[in-house]
KOLGUFI-506252 format. One record per residue (C-alpha): residue in three letters; chain; y, z, x. Coordinates in steps of 0.05 Angstrom, whole numbers. Each point is the difference from the previous one (the first is absolute). Layout:
<drenses>
resn->ala, chain->A, yy->Y, zz->Z, xx->X $
...
</drenses>
This chain:
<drenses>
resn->unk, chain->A, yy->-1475, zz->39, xx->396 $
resn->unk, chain->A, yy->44, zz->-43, xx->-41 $
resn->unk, chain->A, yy->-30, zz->-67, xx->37 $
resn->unk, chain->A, yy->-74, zz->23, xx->-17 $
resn->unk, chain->A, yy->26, zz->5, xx->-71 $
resn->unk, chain->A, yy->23, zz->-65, xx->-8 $
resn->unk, chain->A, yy->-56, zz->-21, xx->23 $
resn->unk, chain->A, yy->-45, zz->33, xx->-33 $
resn->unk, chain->A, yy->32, zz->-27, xx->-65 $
resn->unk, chain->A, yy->14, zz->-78, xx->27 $
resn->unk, chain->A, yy->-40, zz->-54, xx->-33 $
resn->unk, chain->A, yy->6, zz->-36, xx->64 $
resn->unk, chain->A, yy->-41, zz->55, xx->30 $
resn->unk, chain->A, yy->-52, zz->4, xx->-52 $
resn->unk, chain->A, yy->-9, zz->-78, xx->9 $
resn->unk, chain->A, yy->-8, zz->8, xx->73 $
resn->unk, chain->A, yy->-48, zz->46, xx->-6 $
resn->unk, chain->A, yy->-37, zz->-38, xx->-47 $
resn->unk, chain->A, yy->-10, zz->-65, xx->35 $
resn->unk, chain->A, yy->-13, zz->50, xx->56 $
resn->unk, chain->A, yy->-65, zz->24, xx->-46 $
resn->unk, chain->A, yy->-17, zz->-73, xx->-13 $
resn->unk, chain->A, yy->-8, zz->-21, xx->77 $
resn->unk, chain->A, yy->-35, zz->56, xx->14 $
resn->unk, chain->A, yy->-52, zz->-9, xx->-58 $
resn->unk, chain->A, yy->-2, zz->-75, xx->28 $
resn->unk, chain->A, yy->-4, zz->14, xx->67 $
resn->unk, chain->A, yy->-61, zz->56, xx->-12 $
resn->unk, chain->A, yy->-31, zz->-56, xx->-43 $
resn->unk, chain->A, yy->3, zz->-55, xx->56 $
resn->unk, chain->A, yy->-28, zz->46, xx->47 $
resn->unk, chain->A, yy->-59, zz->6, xx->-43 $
resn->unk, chain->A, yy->-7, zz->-64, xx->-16 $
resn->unk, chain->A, yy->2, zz->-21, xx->76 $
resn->unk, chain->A, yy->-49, zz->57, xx->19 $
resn->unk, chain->A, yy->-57, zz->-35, xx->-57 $
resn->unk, chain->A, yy->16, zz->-68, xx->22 $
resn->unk, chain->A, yy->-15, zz->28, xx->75 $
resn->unk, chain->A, yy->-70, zz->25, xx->-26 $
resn->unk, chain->A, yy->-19, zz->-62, xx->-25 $
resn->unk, chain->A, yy->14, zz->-46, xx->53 $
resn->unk, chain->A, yy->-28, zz->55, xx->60 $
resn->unk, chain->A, yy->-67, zz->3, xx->-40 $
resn->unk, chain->A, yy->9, zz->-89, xx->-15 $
resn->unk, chain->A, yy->13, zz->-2, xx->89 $
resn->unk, chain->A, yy->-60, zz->45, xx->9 $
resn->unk, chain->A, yy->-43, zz->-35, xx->-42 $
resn->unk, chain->A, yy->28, zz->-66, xx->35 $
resn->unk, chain->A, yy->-10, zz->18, xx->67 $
resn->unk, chain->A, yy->-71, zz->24, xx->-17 $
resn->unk, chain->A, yy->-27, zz->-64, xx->-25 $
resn->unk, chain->A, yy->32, zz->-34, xx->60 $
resn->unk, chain->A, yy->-47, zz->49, xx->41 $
resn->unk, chain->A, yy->-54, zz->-15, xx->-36 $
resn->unk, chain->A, yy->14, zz->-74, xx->-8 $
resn->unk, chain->A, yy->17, zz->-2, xx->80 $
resn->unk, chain->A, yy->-71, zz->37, xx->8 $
resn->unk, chain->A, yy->-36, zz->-46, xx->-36 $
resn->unk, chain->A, yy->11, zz->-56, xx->34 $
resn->unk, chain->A, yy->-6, zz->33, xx->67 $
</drenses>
């Protein structure tokens, strides 16, 4: 018990943990950020690859 004491009480420990908290909250924010960017450019291909079709059919 006398380990989980120390480091309980360690400023080194608190300091890990809080660049710990600080990656995580960036990770979980790039995630999100990635996930809208992937939105927008799906529904920018779609809309590409449509107007090639219809562009394509047009001149058929």
């Amino acid at each position: 018990m006398g380990f989980f004491n120390k480091l309980i009480g360690s400023v080194k420990a608190a300091t890990a943990v809080e660049y710990g908290l600080v990656l995580a909250l960036i990770f979980i924010g790039a995630i999100f950020a990635i996930g809208a960017v992937a939105d927008k450019t799906s529904i920018l291909w779609n809309r590409v690859g449509d107007e090639a079709t219809q562009a394509m059919a047009r001149n058929s």
